[in-house]
N, C-alpha and C positions, 0 to 999 in steps of 0.2 A: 782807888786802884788796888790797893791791899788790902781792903777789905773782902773784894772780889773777889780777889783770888786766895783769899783762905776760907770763902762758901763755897768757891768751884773746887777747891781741893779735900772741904767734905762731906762736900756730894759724891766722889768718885769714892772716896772711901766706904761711905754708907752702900753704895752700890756694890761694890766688890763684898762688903761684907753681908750682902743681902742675898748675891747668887750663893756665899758658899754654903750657907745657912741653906739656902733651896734645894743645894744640888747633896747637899749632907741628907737634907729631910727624902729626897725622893732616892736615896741609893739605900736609906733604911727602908723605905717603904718598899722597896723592892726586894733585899734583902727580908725583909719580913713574911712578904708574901711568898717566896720562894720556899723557904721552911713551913709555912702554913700550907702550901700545896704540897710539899712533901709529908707533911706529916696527914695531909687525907689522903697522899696513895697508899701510905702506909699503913694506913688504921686498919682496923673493923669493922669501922662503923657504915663504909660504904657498901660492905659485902663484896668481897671480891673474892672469896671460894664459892664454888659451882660444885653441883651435884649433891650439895645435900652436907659440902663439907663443912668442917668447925674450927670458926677463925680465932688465935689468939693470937694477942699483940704481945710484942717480945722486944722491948724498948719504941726506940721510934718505926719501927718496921714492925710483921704479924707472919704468922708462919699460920699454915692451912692442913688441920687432920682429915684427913682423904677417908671415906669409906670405904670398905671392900670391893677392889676391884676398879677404883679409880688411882690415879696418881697425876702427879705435876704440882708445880709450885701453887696455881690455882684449881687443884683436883679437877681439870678440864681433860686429861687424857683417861682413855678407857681401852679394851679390847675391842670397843666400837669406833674409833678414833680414825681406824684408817679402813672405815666403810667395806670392813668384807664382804658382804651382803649384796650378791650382783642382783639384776633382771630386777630394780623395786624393790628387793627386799628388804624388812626392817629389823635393823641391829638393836636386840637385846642385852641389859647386860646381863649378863651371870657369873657371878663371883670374878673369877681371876681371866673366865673367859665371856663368849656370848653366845646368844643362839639365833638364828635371822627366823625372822617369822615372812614366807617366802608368797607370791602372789600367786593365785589359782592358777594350775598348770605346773607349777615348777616347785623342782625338790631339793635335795640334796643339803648339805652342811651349807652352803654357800646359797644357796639358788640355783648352783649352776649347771643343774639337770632341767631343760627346758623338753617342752612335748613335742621337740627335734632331736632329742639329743641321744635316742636308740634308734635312729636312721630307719625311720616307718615307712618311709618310701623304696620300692623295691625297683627292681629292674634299672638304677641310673635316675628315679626320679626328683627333684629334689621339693622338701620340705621349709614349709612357710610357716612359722609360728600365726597362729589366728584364734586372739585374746586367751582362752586356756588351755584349746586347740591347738589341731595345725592342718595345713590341709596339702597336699602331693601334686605336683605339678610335674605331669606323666610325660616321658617321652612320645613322641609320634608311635602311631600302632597298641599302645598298651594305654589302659585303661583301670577303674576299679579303685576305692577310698584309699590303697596303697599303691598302685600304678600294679595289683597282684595279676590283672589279665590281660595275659599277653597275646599275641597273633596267634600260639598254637594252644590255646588254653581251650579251646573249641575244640580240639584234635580233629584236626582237617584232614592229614595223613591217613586215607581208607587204606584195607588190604596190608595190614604190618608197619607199613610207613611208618620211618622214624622224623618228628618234626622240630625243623631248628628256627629258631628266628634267628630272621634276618633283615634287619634293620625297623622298615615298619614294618613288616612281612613276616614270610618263613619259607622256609625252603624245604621238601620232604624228601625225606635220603627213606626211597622205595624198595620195597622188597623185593629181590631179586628172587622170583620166582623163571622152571623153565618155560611158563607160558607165556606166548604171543597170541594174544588176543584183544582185541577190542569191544570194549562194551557201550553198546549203542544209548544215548541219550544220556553219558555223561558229560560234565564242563570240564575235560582235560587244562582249561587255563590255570584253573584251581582248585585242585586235584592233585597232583600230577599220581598220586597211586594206584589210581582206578584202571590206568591204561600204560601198559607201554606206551612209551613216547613216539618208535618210529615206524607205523603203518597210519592208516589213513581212516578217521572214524569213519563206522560203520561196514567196516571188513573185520573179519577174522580168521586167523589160522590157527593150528594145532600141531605139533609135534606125535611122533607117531604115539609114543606115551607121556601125558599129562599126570605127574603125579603130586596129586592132591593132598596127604600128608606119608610122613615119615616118620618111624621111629627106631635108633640103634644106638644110644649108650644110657638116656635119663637126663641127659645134660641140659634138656628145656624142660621144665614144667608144665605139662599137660591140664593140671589143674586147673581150669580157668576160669573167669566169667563171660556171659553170654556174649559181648562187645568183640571179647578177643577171638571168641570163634567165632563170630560174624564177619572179621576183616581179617583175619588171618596174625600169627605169628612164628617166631623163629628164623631158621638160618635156612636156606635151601641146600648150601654146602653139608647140613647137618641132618637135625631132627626141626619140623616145621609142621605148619596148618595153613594151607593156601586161603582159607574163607571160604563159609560158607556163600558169602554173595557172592564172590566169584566161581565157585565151583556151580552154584547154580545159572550164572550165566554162559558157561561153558557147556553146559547141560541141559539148558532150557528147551532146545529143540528135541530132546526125544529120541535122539541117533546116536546115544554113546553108551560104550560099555565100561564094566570093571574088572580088572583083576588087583586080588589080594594076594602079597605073599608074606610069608610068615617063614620064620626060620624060629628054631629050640635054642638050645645051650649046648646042645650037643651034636649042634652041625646040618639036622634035619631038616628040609627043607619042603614046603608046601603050599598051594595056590588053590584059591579060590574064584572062578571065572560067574560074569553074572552080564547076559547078551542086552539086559535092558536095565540102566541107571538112570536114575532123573531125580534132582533136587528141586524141588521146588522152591517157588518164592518167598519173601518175608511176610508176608501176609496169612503164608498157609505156617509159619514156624519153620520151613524149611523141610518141611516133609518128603520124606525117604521113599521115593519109589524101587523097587528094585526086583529084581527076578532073572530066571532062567541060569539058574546055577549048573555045574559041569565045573571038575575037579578034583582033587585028594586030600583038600582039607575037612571035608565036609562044608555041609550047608549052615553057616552061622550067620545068616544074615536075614532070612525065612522070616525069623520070629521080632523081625524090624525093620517089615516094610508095609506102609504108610503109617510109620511115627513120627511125629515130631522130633525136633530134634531139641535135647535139654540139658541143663547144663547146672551148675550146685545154686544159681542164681534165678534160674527160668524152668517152667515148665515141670516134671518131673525130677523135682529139688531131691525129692528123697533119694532115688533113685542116683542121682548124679551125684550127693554126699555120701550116700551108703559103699560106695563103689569108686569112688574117688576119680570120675571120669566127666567127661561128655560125649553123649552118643544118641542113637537115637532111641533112646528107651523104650520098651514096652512092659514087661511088669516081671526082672528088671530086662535081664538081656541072656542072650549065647554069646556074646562077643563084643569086646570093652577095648576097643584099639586104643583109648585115648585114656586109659587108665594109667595104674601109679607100673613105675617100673622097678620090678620087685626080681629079677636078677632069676627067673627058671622056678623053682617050687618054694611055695611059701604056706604060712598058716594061716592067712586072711585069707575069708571068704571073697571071690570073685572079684577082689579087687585092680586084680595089675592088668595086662598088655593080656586078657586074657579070649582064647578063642573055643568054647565049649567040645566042638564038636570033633578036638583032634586031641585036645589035652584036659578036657574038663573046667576046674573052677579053683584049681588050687596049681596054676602053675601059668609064669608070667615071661612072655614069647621074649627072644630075644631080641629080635628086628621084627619088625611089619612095613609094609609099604602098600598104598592106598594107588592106582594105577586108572585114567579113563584114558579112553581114545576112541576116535569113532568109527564106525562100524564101516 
């Protein structure tokens, strides 16, 4: 029995001295390894500078010499770190800053001029980048690689018509002329300049004087191209050109007259009567019928009738630049209504508001006024 229990008492002992030994052995070995993983996060030998930097070790730790234009503990921060470079772009470095090398289409320091970003689409339309492109997605009514044509870009507005859009549309703010007339085989739906709105097509009326143009201070430009006397412009309140297609609609039948009145600078006043006027149609240039003068201005209209009518753009260019008019030229003229307005006597040859046959070639009428009405 005693001997027993002095082998069970050391066994227990060997046992106890066997864990401490164990638990001694694995808290070095862990202890050991702790520092052995410390000492490789801390080395050099793992590389742990980035970009190119140069590690040295400075006891059990390593400090890291950054290049130009890098910094951080591990030379990982750059002026490219926090991705300036929008739309794709690729961050360069360069020195202390960087430069993005930016995707076809797009500009700028950044990227961040994209081929939307000068607003190419016009009228309200909006723009779609498309690859280095972009392409305009146009409002209803307008049309064109930048939505640039709009419902009045046709110039629908005949006869002066000023034209608005309006919405897909337009709307034509017409020329108030005194004529009520209708002209037969036009589309008054769209149009609205070709007609007064309220008679009935294919009627017309007339006022006892129709007058065709006006001139009394300079304040409209006369100078013009073929188009604008073909439809007319200006103010009828003012100085104006009703159009030639309307005046020869108005005239087509061969039953109307003219009078011309002319007034000086010094109050003189003088008329020109002519019992047969007809314009012709666009086919003929609008060619100037005219005759049967009576009057005291004399006869200036004789040596311009059947001429076309031309203008610095059509027809007898020279004629209409030399003179600074449009009229019906012959080779040039006695009488340039639609000339420059040059204020009574001047030193340019034949250029102003001029009427031969009362004041010559060197002196520029003060008012004129173009007058038909039918017989």
């Amino acid at each position: 029995m005693e001997t027993t229990e002095v082998s069970q008492g050391g066994r227990r002992k060997w046992l106890l001295a066997a864990s401490v030994i164990l638990f001694s052995t694995i808290a070095f070995l862990s202890i050991f390894l702790y520092f052995q993983l410390k000492v490789s996060e801390t080395s050099c030998k793992d590389g742990h500078c980035y970009n190119g930097g140069t590690c040295i070790e400075v006891g059990e730790s390593f400090k890291c010499l950054c290049p130009f234009g890098y910094n951080g503990s591990n030379c990982k921060n750059s002026s490219c770190s926090t991705e300036p470079c929008l739309n794709n772009g690729s961050c360069i470095v360069n020195g202390t800053s960087y430069v993005c090398s930016c995707q076809d289409g797009y500009n700028g320091t950044q990227c961040e001029e994209t081929p939307c970003s000068n607003q190419p689409c016009l009228n309200n339309g909006s723009c779609e980048i498309l690859e280095a492109s972009y392409v305009c997605f146009c409002p209803d009514g307008y049309n064109g690689t930048n939505c640039e044509v709009t419902p009045c870009s046709g110039n629908p507005c005949l006869y002066g018509g000023t034209c608005t859009v309006l919405g897909s549309s337009y709307l034509c703010s017409c020329f108030q002329a005194i004529l009520v007339h209708y002209v037969k085989n036009f589309d008054s739906m769209h149009i609205c300049c070709d007609l007064p709105s309220r008679h009935t097509i294919g009627t017309s009326r007339i006022f006892t004087k129709q007058i065709i143009t006006k001139r009394l201070n300079g304040e409209v430009d006369f100078y013009r191209d073929w188009n604008s006397y073909k439809y007319g412009f200006g103010d009828i309140g003012g100085e104006f050109w009703l159009g030639l297609e309307l005046i020869h609609e108005i005239t087509k039948e061969g039953n109307y007259m003219l009078r011309i009145d002319l007034e000086d600078f010094e109050g003189e006043k003088r008329y020109a009567l002519y019992s047969n006027f007809v314009i012709e149609d666009a086919s003929s240039e609008y060619t100037l019928r005219v005759s049967g003068y009576s009057g005291t201005a004399g006869d200036g209209m004789a040596n311009h009738n059947n001429m076309q009518f031309s203008t610095k753009n059509r027809n007898k260019i020279d004629c209409a630049t030399t003179y600074k008019g449009s009229w019906w030229y012959n080779s040039c003229h006695h009488s340039n209504l639609n000339g420059l307005y040059l204020n009574g006597s001047h030193s340019s040859f034949a250029d102003g508001i001029e009427w031969y046959q009362w004041k010559g070639f060197f002196y520029s009428m003060k008012t004129s006024k173009m007058m038909v009405r039918r017989k």
